[in-house]
N, C-alpha and C positions, 0 to 999 in steps of 0.2 A: 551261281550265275548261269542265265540260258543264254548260248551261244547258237546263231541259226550260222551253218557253212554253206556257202550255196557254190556248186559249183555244175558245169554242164559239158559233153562233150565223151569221147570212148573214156574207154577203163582206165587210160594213163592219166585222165582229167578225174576219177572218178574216187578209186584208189586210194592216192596220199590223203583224203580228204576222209575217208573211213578211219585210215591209221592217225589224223590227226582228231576226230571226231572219239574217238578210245583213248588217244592221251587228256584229253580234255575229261571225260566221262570218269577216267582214274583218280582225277586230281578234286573230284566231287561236281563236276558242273554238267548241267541238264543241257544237250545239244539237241538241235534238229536239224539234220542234212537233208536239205533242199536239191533235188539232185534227179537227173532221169527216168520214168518209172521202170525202166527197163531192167536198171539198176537195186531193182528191190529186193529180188532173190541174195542179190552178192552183200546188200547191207544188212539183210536180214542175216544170213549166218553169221555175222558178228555183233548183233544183238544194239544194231544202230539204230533211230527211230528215224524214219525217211520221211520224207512229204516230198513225193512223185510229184516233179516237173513234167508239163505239157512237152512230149515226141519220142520217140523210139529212136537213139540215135545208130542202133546198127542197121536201120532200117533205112535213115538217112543217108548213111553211108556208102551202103551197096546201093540204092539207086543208080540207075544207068545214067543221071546227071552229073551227080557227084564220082561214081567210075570215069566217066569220061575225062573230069578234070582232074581226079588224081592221076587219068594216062599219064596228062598234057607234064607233071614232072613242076609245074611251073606255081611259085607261092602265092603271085598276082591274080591267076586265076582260078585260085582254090580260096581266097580269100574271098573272091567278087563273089564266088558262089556260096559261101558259107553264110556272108552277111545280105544275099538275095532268102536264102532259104530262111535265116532268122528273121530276117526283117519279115517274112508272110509268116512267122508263128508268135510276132512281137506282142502281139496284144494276151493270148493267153499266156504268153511264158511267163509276161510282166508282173499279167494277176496272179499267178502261182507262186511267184518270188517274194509280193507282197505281203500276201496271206503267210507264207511259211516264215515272213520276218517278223509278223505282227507282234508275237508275244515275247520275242528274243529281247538281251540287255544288249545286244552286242553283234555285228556281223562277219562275219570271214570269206572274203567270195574271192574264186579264182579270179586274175588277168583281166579274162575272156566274158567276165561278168560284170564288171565295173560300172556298164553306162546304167546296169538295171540300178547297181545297188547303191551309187553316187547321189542318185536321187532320194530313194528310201531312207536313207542314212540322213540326206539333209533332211529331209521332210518332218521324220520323227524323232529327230534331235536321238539318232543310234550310234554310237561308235562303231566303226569299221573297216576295218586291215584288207590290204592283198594279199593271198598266197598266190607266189608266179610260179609256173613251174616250166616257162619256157627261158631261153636267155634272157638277160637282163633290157629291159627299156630306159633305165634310167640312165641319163647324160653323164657320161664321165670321158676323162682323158686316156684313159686306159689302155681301152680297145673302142674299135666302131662298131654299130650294133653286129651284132653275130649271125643274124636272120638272114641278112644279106654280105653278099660279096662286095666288100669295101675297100679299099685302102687303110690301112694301121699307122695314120698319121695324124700324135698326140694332139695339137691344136686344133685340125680338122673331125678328130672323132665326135665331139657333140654335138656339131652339129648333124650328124647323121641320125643323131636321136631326135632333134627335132624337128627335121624335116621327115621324116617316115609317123613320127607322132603326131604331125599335123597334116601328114596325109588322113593317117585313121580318124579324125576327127573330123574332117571335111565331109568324110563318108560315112560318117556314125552320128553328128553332130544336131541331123533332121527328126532322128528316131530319137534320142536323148531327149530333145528339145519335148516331141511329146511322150513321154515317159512323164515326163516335170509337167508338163498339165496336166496329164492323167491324174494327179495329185495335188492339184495347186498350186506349182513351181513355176515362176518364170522362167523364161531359157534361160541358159550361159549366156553370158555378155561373152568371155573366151573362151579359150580350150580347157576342156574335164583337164585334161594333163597338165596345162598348168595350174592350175586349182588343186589338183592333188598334190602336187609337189608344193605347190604354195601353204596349203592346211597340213604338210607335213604328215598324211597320211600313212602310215607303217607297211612298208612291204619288205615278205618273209619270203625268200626265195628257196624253194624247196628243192636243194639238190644239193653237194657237199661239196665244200670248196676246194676239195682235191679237182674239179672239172673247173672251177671258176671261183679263182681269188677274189674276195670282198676290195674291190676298187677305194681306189687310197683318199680320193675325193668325194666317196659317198656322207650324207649323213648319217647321226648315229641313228636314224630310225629308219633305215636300211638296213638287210640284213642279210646273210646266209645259212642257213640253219643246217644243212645236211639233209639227206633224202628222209620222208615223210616213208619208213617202213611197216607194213601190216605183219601181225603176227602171226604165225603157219596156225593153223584148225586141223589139228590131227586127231587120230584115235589110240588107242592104249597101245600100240604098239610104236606110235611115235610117227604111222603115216599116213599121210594129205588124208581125208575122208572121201576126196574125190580122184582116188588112184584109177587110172583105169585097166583091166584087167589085161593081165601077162604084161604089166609093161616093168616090174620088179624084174622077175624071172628071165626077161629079154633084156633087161640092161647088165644084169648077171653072167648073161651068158658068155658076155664076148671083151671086146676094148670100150675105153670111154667111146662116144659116140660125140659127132657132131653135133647140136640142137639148130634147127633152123625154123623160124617162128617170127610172122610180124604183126601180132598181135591185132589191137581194133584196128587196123588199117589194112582193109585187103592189098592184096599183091596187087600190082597195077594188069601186070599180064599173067594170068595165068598158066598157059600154055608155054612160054617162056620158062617159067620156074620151073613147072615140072621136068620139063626139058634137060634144064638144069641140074634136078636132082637124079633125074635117069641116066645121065653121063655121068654124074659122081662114082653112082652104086655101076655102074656097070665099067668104070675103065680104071677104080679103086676099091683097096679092101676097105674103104672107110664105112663105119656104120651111120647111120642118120634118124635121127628122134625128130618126124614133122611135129610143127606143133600149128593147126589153122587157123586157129583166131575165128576175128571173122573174116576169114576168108574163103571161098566157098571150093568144095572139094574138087582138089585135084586130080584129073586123070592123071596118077600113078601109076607104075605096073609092081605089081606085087613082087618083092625083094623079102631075103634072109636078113638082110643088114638094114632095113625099114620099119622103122613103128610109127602109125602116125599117131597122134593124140589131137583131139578137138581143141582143149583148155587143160595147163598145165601148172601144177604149182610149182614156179619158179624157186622159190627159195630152197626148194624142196629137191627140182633136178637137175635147175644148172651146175650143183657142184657136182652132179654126177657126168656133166660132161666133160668134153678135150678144151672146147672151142663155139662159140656163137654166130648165127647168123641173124640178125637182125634188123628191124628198122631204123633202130639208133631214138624212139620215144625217151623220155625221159626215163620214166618207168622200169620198162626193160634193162637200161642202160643201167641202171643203178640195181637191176636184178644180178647183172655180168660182175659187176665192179665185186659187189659183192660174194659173189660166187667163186672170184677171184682166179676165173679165166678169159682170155683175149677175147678180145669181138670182132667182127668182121659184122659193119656197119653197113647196111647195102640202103641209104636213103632213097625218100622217097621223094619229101619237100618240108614245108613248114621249120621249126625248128631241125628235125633229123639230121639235113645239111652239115647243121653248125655243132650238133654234138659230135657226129659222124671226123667234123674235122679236129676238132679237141681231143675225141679220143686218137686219131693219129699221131698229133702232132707231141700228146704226152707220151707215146706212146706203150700206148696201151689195148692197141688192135690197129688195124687195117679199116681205110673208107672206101667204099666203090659201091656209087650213086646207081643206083637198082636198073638204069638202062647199058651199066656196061658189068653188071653180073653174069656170068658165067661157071661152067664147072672149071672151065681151064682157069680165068683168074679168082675162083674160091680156092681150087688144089694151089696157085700161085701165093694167094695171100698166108695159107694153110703153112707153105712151107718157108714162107717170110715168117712166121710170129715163132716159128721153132729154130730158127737160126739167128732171131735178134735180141736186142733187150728184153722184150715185147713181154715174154713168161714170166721174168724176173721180174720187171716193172709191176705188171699187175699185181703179181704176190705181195707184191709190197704195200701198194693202192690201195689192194683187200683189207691188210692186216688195218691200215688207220680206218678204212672207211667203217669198215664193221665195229670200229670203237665208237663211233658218231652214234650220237644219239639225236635225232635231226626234230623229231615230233617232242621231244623233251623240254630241246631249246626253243623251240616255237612254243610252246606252252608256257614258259618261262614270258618268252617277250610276251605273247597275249597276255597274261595276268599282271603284268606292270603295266602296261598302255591301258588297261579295261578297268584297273584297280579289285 
């Protein structure tokens, strides 16, 4: 069967979508990942066939636009702005999404793709599943959506799904609308959201339900599969191909090291963080592994107990660390769990927030929302996770999580829904 995945956005969006795109390919089915071109180099080394989406999303990103609104900390207006900048690439992203669906039996698109591939899917009579990879959207009694700060009160929680789901649709609703003539679709009479839940559409939530139990009121074509993991690409010695030089020999030398790293989301302040890590190293013996992302380089001062790295194979060094510092993405977050040491969540917005509070609340790290980081409360949480449950709990988290096999069971549910 050919499965087209289409998914857009940083590497945490990009990712599961490779490792789910290899469990498919295992199992004998022809895939095309639809997906940034930016992104070509990273599916190319895992021998994935790409069809490059229209934008460079680290380009996107670091824009002084998009900086400015990740300063602001606020979801409201990172959303206005994400779906102003998609709404002016609407027309080529649509026709790139088309084209790489054409020849598929079948579609897989992130969340965050839905209005394109709603369309597509009705058009030419395709099957087509969600992979989510942020908190759950769909109504239950639970909990209230997780995105936002809500009240945890069971008769009131669903409605908080649909009222934030019909917010997004008010403001996505115009662009949908011609997506469906671009093709010969009349508009929605309602909302995509109700319509998806109504056509019982399958969504596979990609992260392990050690962070989020499968709600006791979902249908069974709802799901949680466990995180969507890539397989390490080493060399005959068994490391990363992309090690970068002395950083073996400088992790050898000393104590585990802190890792501090927030991946496609630059730091909101720069100057801040660094700040932050030159009072670590200079008022502690603690060592510190930067890791930039994209984030653009830090005035640091050169340190015995600092190695920076650009891009790092996670699976690769966080077991070599103490301790995390993070933005709390999905991604990462499931890089920690499995690494199977504490995090110290420093959000930024978006999802982050809500993993950010999960992971505390299991405890399983520390959260402190990226405007009140500091070295004093990093050395604070530092020495909260070493006098609580905190080391035990994770050990423990690790050992089930790493038995999950999360792209297995998503391959599983895709192949009975697709036949």
């Amino acid at each position: 069967m050919h499965y087209c995945l289409v998914t857009y956005g940083s590497r945490g969006d990009i990712q599961p979508f490779i490792a789910l795109a290899l469990g498919l390919m295992a199992n004998g089915h022809t895939v095309t990942l639809a997906a940034p071109g930016n992104f070509k180099p990273l599916a190319d080394s895992y021998g994935v066939n790409i069809h490059p989406l229209y934008g460079d999303v680290e380009m996107l990103v670091n824009s002084p636009l998009m900086m400015k609104c990740i300063s602001t900390g606020s979801n409201i207006t990172f959303v206005r702005s994400m779906l102003k900048e998609t709404h002016n690439m609407r027309g080529p992203l649509f026709d790139g999404i088309c084209e790489a669906c054409k020849t598929a039996d079948a579609i897989i698109v992130v969340n965050t793709c839905i209005f394109y591939v709603a369309a597509i899917g009705e058009k030419f009579n395709k099957k087509w599943l969600i992979v989510q990879l942020n908190p759950p959207m769909i109504p239950t009694k639970a909990f209230p959506m997780l995105m936002f700060d809500l009240p945890d009160i069971s008769w009131l929680n669903p409605y908080s799904y649909k009222i934030i789901n019909s917010i997004l649709w008010q403001v996505s609703k115009k662009d949908n609308a011609e997506f469906r003539q671009r093709i010969g679709l009349a508009p929605l009479k309602g909302s995509l959201y109700h319509k998806i839940i109504r056509d019982k559409v399958p969504m596979i939530h990609a992260y392990s339900p050690e962070l989020i139990t499968k709600p006791f009121d979902w249908e069974e074509h709802f799901n949680i599969s466990g995180f969507f993991t890539l397989p390490k690409i080493t060399d005959d010695k068994n490391l990363p191909i992309a090690l970068p030089d002395g950083l073996t020999e400088w992790l050898n030398a000393g104590t585990k090291p802190l890792y501090i790293g927030f991946g496609s989301i630059p730091f909101p302040d720069e100057k801040k963080l660094a700040g932050m890590i030159n009072d670590i190293l200079a008022i502690s013996a603690i060592r510190i592994v930067y890791c930039l992302g994209w984030s653009p380089l830090s005035e640091l001062k050169p340190h015995p107990n600092l190695f920076i790295v650009r891009q790092a194979d996670h699976g690769w060094l966080l077991p070599k660390c103490s301790a995390a510092v993070i933005h709390g993405g999905i991604g990462t977050v499931a890089a920690v769990l499995k690494a199977g040491i504490p995090a110290i969540v420093a959000s930024i917005f978006v999802d982050q927030p809500a993993w950010g509070k999960i992971i505390q609340q299991k405890k399983m790290g520390v959260h402190i929302p990226w405007r009140k980081l500091s070295a004093n409360t990093v050395l604070k949480a530092l020495k909260k996770m070493e006098q609580s449950p905190i080391a035990e709990t994770i050990k423990e988290v690790s050992s089930r999580v790493n038995k999950e096999d999360g792209v297995g069971a998503a391959v599983k549910m895709i192949e009975e829904y697709c036949g």
